[in-house]
C-alpha positions as CSV (number, residue, x, y, z in Angstrom):
1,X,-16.2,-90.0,-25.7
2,X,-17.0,-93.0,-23.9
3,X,-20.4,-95.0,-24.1
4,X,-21.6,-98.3,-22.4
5,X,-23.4,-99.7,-20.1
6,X,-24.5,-98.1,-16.7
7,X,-25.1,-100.9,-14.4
8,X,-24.7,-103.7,-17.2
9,X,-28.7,-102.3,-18.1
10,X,-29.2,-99.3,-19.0
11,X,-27.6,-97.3,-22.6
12,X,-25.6,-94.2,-20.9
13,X,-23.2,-92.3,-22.7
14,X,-20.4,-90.0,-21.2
15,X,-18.9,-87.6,-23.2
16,X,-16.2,-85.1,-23.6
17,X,-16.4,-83.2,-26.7
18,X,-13.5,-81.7,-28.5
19,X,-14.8,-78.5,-28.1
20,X,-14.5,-78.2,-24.9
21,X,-11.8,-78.3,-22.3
22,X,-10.4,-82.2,-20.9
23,X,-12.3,-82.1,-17.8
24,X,-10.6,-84.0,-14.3
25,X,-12.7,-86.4,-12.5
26,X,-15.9,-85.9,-14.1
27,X,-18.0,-85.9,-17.4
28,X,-19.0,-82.9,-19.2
29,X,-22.3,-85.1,-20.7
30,X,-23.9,-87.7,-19.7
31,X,-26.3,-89.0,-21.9
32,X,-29.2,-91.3,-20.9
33,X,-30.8,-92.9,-23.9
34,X,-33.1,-95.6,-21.9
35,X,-34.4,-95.9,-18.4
36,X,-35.9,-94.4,-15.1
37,X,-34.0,-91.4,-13.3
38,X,-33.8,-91.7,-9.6
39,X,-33.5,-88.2,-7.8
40,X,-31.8,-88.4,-4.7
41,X,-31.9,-85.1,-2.3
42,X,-28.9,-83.6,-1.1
43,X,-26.7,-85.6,1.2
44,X,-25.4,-83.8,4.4
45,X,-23.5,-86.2,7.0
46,X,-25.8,-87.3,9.2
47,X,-26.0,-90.6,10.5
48,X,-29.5,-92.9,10.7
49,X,-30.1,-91.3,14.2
50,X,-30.0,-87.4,13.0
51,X,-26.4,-86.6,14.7
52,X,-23.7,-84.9,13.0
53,X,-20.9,-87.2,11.9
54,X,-17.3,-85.5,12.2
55,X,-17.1,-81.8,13.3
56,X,-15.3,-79.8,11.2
57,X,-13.5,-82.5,9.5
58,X,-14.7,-82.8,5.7
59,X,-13.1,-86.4,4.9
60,X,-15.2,-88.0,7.5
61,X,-18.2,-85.8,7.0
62,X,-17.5,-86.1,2.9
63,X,-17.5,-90.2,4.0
64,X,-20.8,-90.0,5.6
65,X,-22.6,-88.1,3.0
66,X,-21.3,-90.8,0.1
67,X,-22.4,-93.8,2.4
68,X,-25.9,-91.9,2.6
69,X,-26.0,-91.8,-1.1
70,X,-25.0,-95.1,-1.2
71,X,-27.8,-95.9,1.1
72,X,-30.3,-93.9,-1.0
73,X,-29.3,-95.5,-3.8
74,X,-29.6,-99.1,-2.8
75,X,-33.0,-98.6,-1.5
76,X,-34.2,-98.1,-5.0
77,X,-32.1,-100.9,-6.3
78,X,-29.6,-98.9,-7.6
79,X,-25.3,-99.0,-7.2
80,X,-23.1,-96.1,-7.8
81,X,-22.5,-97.8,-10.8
82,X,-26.0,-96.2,-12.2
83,X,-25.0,-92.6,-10.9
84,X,-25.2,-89.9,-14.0
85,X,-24.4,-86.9,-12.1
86,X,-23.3,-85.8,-9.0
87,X,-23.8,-81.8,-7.4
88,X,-21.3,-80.8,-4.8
89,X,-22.7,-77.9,-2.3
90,X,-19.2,-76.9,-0.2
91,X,-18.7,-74.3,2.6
92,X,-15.2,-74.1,1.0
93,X,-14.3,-75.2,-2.1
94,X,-10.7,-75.7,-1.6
95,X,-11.7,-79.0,0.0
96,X,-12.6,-80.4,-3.4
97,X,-9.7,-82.6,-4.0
98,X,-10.3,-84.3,-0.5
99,X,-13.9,-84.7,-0.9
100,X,-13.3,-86.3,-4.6
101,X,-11.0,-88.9,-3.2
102,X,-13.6,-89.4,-1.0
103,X,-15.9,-89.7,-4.0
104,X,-13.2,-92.3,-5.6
105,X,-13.8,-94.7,-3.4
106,X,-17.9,-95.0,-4.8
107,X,-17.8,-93.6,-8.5
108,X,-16.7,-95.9,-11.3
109,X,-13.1,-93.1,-12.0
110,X,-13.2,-94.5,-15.9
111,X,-16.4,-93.0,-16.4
112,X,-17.0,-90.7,-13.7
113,X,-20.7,-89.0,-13.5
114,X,-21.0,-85.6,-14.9
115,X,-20.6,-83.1,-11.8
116,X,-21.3,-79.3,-10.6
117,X,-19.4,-78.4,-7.4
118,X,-20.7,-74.7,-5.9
119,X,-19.2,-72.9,-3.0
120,X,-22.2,-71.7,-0.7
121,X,-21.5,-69.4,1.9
122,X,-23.9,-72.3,4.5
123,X,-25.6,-75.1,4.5
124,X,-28.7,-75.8,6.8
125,X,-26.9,-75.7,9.7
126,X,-23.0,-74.2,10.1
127,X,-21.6,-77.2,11.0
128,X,-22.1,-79.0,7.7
129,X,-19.2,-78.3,5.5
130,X,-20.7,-80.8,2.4
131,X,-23.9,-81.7,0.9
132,X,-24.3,-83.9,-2.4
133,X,-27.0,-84.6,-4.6
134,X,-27.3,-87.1,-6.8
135,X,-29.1,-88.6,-10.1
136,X,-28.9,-92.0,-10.8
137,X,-30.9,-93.7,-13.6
138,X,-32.8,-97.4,-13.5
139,X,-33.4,-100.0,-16.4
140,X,-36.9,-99.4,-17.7
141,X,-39.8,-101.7,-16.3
């Protein structure tokens, strides 16, 4: 178990029970005792203009789709730092371990956000290989 503060504001707890198997680069639980959630759709790597960044290569695409998050995230105030779970939607799931050293570079590793990762046979379009949503949560007021 580990507890503290998300953001230096808001009372988030991530947990690991016993009872459950040691997980790798995520949370089973996060608890969020105080504050506002923040939704943030899906995440496909697109730049500000609409165009598809990096063709069939999932690092740069995976890069794209965390600055977009980081994007989302700041226009609400928020930092990865306030990010309480993470859902990975992957053409092929066998890219996991490149997208989350992708995801390494945003997420706080000592407390990483509980995640879902799900293998989808497409996305939108064919040529996105990874989408990401995320949930972040605010200090109340």
């Amino acid at each position: 178990m580990t507890g503290g503060q998300v953001d230096g504001r808001v009372d988030v707890r991530f947990l690991n029970p016993d009872t459950i198997h040691k997980p790798f680069g995520y949370s089973h639980v996060a608890q969020v005792r105080a504050g506002r959630p923040v939704y943030i759709a899906g995440q496909v790597a697109m730049d500000r203009d609409g165009e598809l960044v990096g063709p069939g290569d999932v690092d740069a695409q995976a890069t794209q789709v965390f600055e977009n998050l980081t994007a989302a995230l700041a226009s609400v105030g928020a930092t990865w730092n306030n990010v309480v779970k993470l859902t990975y939607f992957l053409i092929d799931a066998s890219a996991l371990p490149a997208i989350r050293a992708v995801r390494d570079r945003y997420v706080n590793t000592e407390r990483p956000p509980a995640s879902t990762a799900v293998e989808v046979r497409r996305l939108f379009r064919d040529e996105y290989l990874i989408e990401v949503e995320a949930v972040a949560v605010l200090p109340e007021g």
